[in-house]
C-alpha positions as CSV (number, residue, x, y, z in Angstrom):
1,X,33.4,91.1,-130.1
2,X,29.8,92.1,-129.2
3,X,29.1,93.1,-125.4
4,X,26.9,90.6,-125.3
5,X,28.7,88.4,-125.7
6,X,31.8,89.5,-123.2
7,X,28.7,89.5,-120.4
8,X,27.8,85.7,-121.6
9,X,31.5,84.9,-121.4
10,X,32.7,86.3,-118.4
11,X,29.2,85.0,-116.8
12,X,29.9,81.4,-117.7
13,X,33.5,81.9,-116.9
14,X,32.5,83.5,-113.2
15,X,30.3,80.0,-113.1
16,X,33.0,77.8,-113.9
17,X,35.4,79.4,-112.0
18,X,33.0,79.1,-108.9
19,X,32.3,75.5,-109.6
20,X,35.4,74.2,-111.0
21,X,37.3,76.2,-107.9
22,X,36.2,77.9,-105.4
23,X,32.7,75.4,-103.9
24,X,35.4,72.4,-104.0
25,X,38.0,74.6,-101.9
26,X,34.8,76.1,-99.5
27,X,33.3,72.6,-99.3
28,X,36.4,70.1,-99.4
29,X,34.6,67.7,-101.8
30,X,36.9,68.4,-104.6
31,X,37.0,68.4,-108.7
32,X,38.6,68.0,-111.6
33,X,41.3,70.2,-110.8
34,X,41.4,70.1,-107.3
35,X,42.0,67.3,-104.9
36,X,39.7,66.3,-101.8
37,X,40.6,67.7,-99.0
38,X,39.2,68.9,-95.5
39,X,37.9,72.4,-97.0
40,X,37.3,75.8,-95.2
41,X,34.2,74.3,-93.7
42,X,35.8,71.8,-91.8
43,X,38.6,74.6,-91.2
44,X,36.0,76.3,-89.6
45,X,34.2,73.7,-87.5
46,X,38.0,72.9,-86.5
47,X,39.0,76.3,-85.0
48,X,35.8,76.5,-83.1
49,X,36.5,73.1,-81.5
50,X,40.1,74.5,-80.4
51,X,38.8,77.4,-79.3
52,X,36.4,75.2,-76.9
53,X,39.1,73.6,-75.6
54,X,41.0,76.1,-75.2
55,X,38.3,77.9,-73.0
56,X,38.2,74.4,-71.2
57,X,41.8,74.6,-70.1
58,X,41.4,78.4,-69.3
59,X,38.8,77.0,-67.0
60,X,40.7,73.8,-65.5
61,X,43.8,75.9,-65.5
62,X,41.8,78.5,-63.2
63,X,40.3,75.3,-61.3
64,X,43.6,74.1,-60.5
65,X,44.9,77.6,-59.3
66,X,42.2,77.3,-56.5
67,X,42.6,74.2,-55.4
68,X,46.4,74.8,-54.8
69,X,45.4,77.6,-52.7
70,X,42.8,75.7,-51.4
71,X,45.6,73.3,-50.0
72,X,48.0,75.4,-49.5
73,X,45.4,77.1,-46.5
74,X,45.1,73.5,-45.0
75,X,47.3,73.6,-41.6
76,X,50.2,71.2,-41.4
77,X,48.2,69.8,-38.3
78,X,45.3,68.7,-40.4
79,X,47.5,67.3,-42.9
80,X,48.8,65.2,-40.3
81,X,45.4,64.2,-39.1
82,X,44.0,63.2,-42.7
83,X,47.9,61.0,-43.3
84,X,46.5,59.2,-39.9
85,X,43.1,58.6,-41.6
86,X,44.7,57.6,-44.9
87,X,48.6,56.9,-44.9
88,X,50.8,56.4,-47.3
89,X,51.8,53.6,-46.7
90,X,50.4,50.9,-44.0
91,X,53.0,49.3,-41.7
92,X,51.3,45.9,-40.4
93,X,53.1,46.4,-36.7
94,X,51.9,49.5,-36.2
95,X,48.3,48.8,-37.6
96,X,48.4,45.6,-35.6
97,X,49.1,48.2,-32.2
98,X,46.3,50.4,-33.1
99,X,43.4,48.0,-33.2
100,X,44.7,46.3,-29.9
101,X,45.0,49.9,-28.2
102,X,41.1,50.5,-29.5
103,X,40.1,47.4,-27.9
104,X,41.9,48.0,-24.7
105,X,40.1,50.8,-24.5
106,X,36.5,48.8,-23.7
107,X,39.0,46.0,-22.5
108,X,39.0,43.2,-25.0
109,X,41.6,41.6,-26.6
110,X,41.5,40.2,-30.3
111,X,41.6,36.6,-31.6
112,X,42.9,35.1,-35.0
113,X,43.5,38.2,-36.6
114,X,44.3,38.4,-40.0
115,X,45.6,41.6,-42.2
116,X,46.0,40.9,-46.2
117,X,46.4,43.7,-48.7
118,X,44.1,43.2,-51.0
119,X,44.9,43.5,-55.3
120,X,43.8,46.8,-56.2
121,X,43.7,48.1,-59.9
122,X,43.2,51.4,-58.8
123,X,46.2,53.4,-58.9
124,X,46.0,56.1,-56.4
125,X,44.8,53.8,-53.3
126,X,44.8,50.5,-51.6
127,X,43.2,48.9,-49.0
128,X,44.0,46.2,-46.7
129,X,41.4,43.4,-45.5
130,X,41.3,42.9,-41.7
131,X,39.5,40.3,-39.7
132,X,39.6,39.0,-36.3
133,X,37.3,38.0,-33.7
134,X,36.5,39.3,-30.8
135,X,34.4,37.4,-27.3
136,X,32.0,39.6,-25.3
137,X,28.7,41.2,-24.5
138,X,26.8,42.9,-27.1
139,X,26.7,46.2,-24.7
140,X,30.8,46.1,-25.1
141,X,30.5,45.2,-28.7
142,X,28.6,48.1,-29.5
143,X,31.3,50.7,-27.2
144,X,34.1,48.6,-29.1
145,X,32.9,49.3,-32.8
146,X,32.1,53.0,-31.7
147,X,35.8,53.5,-30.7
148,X,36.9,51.8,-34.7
149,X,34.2,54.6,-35.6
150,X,35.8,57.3,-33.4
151,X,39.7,57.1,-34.7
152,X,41.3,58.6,-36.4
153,X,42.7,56.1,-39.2
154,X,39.9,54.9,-41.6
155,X,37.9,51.7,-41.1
156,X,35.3,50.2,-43.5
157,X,32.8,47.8,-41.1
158,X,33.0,44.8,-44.3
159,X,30.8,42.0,-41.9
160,X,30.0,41.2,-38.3
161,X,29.0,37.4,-37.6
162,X,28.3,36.3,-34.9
163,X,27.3,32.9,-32.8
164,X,24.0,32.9,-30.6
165,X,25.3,31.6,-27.2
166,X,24.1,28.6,-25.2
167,X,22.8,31.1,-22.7
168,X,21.3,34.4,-22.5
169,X,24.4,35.8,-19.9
170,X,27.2,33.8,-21.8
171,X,29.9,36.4,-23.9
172,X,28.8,36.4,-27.7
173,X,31.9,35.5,-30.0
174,X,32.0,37.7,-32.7
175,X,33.8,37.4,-36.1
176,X,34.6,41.3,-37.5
177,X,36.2,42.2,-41.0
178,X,37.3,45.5,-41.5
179,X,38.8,47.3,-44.5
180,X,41.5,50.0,-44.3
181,X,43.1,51.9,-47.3
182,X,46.1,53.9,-47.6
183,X,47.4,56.3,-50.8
184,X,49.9,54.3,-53.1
């Protein structure tokens, strides 16, 4: 055999080889001889997304350590204080003592209160809807919401209405709905 003839050979045979084997392997399209598969592109494009989320957990994992230390450094006294503002569970009695002490403090006393828990979807809180009403001078109404400001146990202001009296000196009956939430 001529060496011509070798080089035309083993240069057709290096072509087909490539073409028949090794681009369908690289590329995943496939041939004749070889099924389609995902390739060593998408090999490729795969590790470098599990190495991103890998990096990702590194960094969450990292996150995570801080905040545990972050809570860990919180005083048992503050944790106290912030189960006051949000509890873990809301006892109507006791909810129902709190918001007549606040008003005692400016000397009021509530009328047709309500409490309903309200249908949450949210899985880590809930709230509870309170309304009542409450008969006296804007002056005292403004000291009484400022003490629901002031304590400790969260309050959302939902709506104030309120009736115009007959005359200007005559108590002002007010209709207040609050919202309070506690963990779940």
């Amino acid at each position: 055999m001529s060496p011509k003839l070798i080089n035309i050979l083993l240069i057709v045979s290096s072509a087909a080889l490539y073409y028949i084997f090794i681009g369908p392997i690289w590329s995943g399209v496939g041939s004749i001889w070889t099924p389609e598969r995902g390739g060593v592109k998408t090999l490729i494009a795969t590790e470098a997304q599990y190495k991103d989320t890998l990096s990702k957990a590194d960094d969450l994992f990292k996150q995570g350590n801080e905040l545990s230390s972050q809570y860990k450094a919180v005083k048992d006294t503050d944790k106290q204080k912030m189960l006051l503002m949000v509890p873990e569970k809301i006892e109507k009695i006791r909810l129902l003592s709190e918001m007549d002490k606040i008003a005692n403090l400016t000397g009021m006393s509530l009328a047709n209160v309500f409490v309903l828990e309200e249908v949450s979807t949210d899985k880590l809180k809930g709230a509870y809807a309170i309304s009542f009403s409450v008969k006296t001078t804007y002056s005292n109404f403004k000291k009484f919401m400022r003490n629901y400001e002031n304590s400790l146990r969260l309050f959302t202001l939902e709506s104030v209405k309120f009736a115009v009296p007959a005359k200007i000196d005559d108590p002002i009956d007010f209709k207040v709905t609050l919202k309070t939430y506690y963990l779940k």
